[in-house]
C-alpha positions in Angstrom: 58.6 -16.8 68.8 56.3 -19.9 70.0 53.6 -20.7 68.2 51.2 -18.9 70.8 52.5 -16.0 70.4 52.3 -15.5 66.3 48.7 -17.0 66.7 47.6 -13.6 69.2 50.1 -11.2 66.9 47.7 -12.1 63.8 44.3 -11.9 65.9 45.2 -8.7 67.3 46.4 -7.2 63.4 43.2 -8.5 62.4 41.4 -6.8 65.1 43.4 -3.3 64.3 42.3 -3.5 60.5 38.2 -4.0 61.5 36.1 -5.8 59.1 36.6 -6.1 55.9 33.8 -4.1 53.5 32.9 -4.7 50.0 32.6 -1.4 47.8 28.9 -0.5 46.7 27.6 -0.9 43.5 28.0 1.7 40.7 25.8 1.0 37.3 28.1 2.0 34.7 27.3 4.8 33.2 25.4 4.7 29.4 26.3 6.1 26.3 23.9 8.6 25.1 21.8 7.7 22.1 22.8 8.8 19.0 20.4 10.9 17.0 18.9 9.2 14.1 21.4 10.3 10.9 18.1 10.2 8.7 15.0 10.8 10.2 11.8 10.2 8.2 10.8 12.7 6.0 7.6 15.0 7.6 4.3 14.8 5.4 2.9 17.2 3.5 1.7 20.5 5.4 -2.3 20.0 5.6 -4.3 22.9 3.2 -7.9 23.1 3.7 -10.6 20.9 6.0 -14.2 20.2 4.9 -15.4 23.8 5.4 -12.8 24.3 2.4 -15.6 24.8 -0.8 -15.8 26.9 -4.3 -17.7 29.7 -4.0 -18.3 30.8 -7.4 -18.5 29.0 -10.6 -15.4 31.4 -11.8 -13.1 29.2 -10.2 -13.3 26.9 -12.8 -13.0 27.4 -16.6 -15.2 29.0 -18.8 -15.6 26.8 -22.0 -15.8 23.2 -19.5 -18.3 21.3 -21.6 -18.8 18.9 -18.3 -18.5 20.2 -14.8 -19.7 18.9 -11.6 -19.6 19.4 -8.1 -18.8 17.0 -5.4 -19.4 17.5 -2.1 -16.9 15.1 -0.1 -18.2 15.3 3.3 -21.9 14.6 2.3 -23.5 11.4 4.0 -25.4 10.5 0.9 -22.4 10.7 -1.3 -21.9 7.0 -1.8 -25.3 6.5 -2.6 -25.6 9.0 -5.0 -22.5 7.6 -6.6 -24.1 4.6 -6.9 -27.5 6.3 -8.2 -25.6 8.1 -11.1 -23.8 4.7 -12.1 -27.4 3.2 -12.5 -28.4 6.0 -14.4 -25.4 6.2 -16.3 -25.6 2.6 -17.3 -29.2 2.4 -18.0 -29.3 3.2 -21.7 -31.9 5.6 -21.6 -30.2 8.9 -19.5 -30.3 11.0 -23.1 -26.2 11.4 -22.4 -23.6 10.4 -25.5 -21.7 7.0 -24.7 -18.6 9.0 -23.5 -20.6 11.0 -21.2 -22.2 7.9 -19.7 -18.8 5.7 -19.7 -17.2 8.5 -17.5 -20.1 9.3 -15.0 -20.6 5.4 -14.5 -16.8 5.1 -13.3 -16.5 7.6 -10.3 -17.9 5.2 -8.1 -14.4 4.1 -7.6 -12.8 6.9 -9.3 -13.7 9.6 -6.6 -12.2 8.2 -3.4 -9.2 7.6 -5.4 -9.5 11.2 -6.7 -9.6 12.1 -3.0 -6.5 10.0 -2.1 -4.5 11.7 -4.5 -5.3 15.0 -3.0 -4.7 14.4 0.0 -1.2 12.2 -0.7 -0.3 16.0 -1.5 -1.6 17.8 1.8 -4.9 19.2 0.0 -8.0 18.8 1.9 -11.7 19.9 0.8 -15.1 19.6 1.2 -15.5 20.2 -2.2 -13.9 18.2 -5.6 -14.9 19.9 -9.2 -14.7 17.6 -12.3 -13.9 19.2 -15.5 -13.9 18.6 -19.3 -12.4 21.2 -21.5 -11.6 19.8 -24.9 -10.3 17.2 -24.9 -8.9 17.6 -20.9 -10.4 15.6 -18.2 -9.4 17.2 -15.0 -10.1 17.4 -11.2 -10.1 20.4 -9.4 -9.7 21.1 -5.7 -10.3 24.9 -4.2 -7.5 25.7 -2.3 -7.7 26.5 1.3 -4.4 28.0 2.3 -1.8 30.2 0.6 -0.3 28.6 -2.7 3.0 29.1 -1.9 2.5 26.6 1.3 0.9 24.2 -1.5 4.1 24.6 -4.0 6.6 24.4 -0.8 5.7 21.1 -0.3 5.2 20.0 -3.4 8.7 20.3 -3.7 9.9 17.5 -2.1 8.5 15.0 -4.7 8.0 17.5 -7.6 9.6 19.1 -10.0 8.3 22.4 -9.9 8.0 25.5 -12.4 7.0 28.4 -10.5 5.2 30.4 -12.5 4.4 33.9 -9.9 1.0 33.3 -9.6 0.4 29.8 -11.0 2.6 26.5 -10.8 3.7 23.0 -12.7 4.7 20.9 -10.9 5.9 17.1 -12.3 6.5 13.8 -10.1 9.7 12.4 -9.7 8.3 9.2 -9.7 5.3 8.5 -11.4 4.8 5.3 -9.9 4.0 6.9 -7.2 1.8 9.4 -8.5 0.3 9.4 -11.7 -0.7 13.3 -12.6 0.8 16.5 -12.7 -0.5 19.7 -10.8 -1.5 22.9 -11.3 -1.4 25.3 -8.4 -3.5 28.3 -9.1 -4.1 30.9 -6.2 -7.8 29.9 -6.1 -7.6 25.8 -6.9 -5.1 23.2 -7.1 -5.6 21.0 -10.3 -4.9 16.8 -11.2 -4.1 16.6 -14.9 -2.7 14.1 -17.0 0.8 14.4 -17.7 2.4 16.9 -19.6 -0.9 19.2 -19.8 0.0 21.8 -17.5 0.2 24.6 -19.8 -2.8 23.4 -21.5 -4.5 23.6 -18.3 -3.7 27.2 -17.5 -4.7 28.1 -20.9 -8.2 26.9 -20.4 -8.6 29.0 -17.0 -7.6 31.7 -18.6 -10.1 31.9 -21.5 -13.1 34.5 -21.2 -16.7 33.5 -21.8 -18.3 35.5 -24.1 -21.4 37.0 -22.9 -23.1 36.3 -26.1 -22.7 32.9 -25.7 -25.2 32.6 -22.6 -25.1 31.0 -19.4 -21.7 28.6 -19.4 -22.2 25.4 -17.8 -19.9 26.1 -14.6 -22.7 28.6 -13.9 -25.5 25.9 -14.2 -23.6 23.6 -12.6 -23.5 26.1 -9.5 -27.1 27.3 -9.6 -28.2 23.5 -8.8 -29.4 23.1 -5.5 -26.5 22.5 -3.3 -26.5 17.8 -3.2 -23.8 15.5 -2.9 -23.6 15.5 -7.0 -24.5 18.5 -9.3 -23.2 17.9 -12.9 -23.8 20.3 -15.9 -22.8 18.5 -19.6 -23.4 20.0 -22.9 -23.9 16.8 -25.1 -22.1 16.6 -28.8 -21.9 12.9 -28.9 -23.6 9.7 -30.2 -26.0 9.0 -27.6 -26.7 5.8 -25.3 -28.1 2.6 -27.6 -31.8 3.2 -26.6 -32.3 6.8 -26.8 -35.1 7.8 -28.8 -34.2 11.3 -30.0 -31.1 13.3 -30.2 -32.1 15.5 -27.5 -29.5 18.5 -27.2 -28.8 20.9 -24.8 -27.5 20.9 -21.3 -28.0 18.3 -19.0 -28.4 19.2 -15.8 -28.2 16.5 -12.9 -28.8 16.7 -8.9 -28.1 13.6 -7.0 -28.2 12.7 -3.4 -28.5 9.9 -1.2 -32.1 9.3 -1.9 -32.9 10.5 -5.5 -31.7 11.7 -8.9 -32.9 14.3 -10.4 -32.1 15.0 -14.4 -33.4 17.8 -16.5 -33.0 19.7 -19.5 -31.4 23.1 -20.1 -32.8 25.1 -23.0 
């Protein structure tokens, strides 16, 4: 075959075969995500807002020889912090040194007071302080059911469920310093291995011969961003003139402080 001849056998194979075409392109296709083996844990269910008070002064215990009423979502409620630190520390409020050395610290101790209830999922619009004996306690009202408290409590407590009360102990206490109390009417912050203690003293009676306790006083106080009732046993501040006893009775808001004294 001449060279002619292969040269138009290739161009007319070529011209059988038409033009070459170049395959479209496919993205490859991607694995699916794998879930995430451990997920955060969820937070603490929420129990309570600010509408989320006490009611009535037998939430609290009977024999208190200090209780006071916070209201948390008051305006004035950093100034009257500040107003019962000044009074506190002024040397002539008529309250024992132990009495004064405590008020003047919740300038900084109730928004930490605040944090640690709401580290657990308990929200209010009201906080309660509370001396009884030797206890120092804060006191929360509880705004939901107080199994939904002790459920989640669980995660980073030990808990002793109790049927209508509950202990319940931190794992870790660097991360939180108190144990709890879960009562059906108020969730409590106590120092550490006082929960028993702490039931005890809700459950004690007042006796009617005794008068009006101070959890009642403390509630008949015009409503304010501070009402505090103390019955004073103490040595009292360095320039007191006269070892006036009784309750003292204190309303504070943003704008003034008002202290009196209880027959």
């Amino acid at each position: 075959m001449t060279r002619s001849l292969v040269a138009a056998a290739l161009v007319a194979l070529l011209a059988c075969d038409g033009p070459a075409t170049t395959p479209p392109f496919e993205t490859p296709a991607q694995p699916a995500p794998n879930p995430d083996p451990d997920p955060p844990p969820a937070g603490p269910t929420r129990c309570g807002d600010a509408s989320t008070v006490f009611t009535e002064a037998a939430a609290l215990p009977a024999d208190a020889g200090l209780v006071a009423l916070v209201a948390t979502g008051d305006a004035g409620l950093d100034s009257a912090l500040l107003r019962l630190e000044r009074h506190a520390r002024g040397g002539d409020s008529g309250l024992s040194v132990p009495t004064a050395f405590v008020l003047g610290q919740w300038r900084w101790e109730v928004p930490m007071v605040r944090g640690a209830f709401a580290a657990i999922g308990v929200d209010a619009g009201m906080l309660a302080s509370v001396q009884t004996g030797t206890l120092r306690l804060w006191a929360a009202p509880l705004g939901c059911p107080a199994d939904a408290v002790i459920a989640g409590l669980a995660r980073d407590f030990e808990v002793a469920d109790k049927g209508a009360t509950a202990i319940a102990t931190p794992r870790d206490r660097t991360r939180f310093a108190h144990d709890v109390v879960v009562r059906t009417d108020a969730v409590v912050l106590c120092p550490p291995g006082t929960g028993r203690r702490v039931l005890a003293a809700w459950e004690r009676p007042w006796p009617t011969a005794a008068g009006i306790s101070l959890r009642q006083r403390a509630f008949d106080l015009e409503p304010s961003a501070l009402r505090i009732a103390i019955r004073e046993t103490g040595i009292l501040a360095e320039s007191a003139t006269d070892a006036r006893s009784g309750d003292h009775l204190l309303r504070v808001d943003g704008e003034r402080l008002d202290a009196t004294l209880a027959p």
